[in-house]
C-alpha positions as CSV (number, residue, x, y, z in Angstrom):
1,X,-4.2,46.1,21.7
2,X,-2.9,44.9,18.6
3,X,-1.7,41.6,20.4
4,X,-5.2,40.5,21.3
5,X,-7.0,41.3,18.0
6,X,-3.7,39.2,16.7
7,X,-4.8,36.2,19.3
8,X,-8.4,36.4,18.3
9,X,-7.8,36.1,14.7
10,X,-5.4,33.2,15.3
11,X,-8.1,31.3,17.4
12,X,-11.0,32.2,14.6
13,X,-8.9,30.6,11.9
14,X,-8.0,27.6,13.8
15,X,-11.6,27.3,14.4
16,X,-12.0,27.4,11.0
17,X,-9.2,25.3,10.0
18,X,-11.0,22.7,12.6
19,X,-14.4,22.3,11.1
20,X,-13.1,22.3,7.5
21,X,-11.2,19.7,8.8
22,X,-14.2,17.8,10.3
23,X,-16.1,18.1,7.5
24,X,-13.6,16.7,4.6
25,X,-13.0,13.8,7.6
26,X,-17.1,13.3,7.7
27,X,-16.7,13.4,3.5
28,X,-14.1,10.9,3.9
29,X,-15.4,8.5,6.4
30,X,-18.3,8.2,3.7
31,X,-16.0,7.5,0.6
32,X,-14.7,4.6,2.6
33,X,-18.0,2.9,3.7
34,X,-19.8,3.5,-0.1
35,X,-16.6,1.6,-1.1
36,X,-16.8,-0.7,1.4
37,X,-19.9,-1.9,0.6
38,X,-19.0,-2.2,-2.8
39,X,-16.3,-4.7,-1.6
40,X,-18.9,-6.5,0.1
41,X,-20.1,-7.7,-3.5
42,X,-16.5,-8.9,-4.4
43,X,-15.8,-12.3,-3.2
44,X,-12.1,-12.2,-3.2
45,X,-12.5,-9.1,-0.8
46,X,-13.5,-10.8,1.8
47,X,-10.4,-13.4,2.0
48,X,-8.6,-9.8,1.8
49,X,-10.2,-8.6,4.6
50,X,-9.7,-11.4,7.0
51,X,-5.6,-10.5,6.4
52,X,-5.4,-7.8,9.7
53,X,-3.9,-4.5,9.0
54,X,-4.8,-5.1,5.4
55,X,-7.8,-1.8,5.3
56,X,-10.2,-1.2,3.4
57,X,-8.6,1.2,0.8
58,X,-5.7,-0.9,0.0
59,X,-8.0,-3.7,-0.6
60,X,-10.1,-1.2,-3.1
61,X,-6.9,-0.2,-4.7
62,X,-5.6,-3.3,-5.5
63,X,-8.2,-4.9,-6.5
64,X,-8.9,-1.7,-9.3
65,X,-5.7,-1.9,-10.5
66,X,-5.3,-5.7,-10.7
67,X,-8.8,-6.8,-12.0
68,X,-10.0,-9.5,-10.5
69,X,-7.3,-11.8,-9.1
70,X,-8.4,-15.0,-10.6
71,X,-7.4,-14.2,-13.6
72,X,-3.5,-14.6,-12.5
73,X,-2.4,-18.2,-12.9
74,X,0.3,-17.8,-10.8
75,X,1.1,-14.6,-8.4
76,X,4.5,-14.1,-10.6
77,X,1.9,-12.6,-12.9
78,X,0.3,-10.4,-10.6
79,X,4.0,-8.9,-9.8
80,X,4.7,-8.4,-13.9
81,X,1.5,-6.4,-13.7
82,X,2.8,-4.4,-11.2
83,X,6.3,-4.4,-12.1
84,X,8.0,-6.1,-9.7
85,X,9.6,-8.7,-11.5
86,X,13.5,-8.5,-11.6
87,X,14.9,-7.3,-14.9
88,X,19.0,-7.0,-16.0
89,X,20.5,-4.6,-17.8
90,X,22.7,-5.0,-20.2
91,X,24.5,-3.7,-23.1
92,X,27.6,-5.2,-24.7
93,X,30.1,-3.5,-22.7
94,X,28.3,-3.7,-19.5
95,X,26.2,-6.2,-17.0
96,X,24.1,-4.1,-14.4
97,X,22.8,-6.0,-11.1
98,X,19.3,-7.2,-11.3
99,X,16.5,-4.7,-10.5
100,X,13.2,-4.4,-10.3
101,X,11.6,-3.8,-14.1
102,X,8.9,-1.3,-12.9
103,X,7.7,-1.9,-16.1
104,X,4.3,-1.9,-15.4
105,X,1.1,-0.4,-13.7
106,X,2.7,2.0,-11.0
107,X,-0.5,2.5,-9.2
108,X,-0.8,-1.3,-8.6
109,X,3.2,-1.1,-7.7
110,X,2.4,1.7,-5.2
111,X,-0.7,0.0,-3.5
112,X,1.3,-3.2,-2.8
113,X,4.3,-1.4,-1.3
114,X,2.2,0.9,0.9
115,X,-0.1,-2.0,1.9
116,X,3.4,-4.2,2.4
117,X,4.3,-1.5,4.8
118,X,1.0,-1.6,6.7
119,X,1.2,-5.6,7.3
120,X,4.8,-4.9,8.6
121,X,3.6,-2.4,10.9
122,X,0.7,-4.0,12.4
123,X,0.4,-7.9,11.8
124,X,2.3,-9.7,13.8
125,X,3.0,-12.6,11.5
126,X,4.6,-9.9,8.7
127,X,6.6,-7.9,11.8
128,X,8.2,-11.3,13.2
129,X,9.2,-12.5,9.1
130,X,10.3,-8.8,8.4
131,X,12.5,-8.7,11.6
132,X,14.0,-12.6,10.6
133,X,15.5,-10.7,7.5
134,X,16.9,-8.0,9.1
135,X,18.3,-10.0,11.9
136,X,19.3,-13.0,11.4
137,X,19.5,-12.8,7.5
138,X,21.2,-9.4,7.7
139,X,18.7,-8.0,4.9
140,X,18.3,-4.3,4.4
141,X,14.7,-3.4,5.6
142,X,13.9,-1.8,2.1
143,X,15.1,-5.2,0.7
144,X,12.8,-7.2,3.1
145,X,9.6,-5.3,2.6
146,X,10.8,-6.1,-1.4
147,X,11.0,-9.6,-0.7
148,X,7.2,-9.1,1.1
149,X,5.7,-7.5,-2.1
150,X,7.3,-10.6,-4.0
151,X,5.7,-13.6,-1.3
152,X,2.2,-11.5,-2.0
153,X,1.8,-12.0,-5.5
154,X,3.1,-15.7,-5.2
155,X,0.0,-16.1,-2.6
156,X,-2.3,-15.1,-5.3
């Protein structure tokens, strides 16, 4: 007895579980269409767009935390922004190996990096470059999807 009353419950709280979930997907869905029609009225979103496996989001993200991108003389600024310009430490005793500075908007850092990832997993172009590095050029993968994040902001 106890078993099925234990079986129903499970089955009412998965049904549950799977319309809450269908409704915050609905909610979601029309987040990303009101800001994709916000991007419609950007024109550097639309060169964005046409990079495939670059969504929608990304493109929102970085473009909110960058400003608009003409702004940037040269995509070396874009990366200072960010923080992904290589910094040394040093002191007078010591010389540290040359990092990144992360001195700089983290959301913008974040947005590139997870976008970087995206491109490696889905366009073509960015798999074929990202497997060169590891491959041939013996590269560590989180050092190639580094060197991708760099090549972005110089494309700016």
């Amino acid at each position: 007895m106890g078993e099925s009353v234990a079986l129903n419950e499970a089955k009412q709280d998965l049904h549950r579980l799977l319309e809450e979930y269908e409704r915050i997907d609905g909610i979601l869905n029309e987040i990303e269409q009101e800001i994709a029609a916000l991007l419609s009225e950007i024109p550097i979103a639309s060169q964005l767009r046409s990079v495939k496996g670059l969504g929608t989001i990304y493109i929102a993200a970085i473009l909110a935390s960058a400003g608009d991108l003409k702004q940037y003389a040269h995509g070396r600024q874009l990366l200072r922004k960010a923080g992904l310009n290589l910094s040394e430490s040093m002191s007078g005793k010591r010389k540290s190996q040359i990092i990144l500075s992360k001195r700089g908007d983290s959301t913008l850092r974040k947005y590139l990096y997870l976008a970087t990832l995206t491109l490696v997993g889905t366009n073509p172009v960015f798999k074929q470059l990202h497997e060169n590095n590891v491959q041939i050029k013996h590269m560590s993968k989180q050092k190639s999807i580094f060197k991708f994040d760099s090549f972005a902001g110089l494309q700016t």
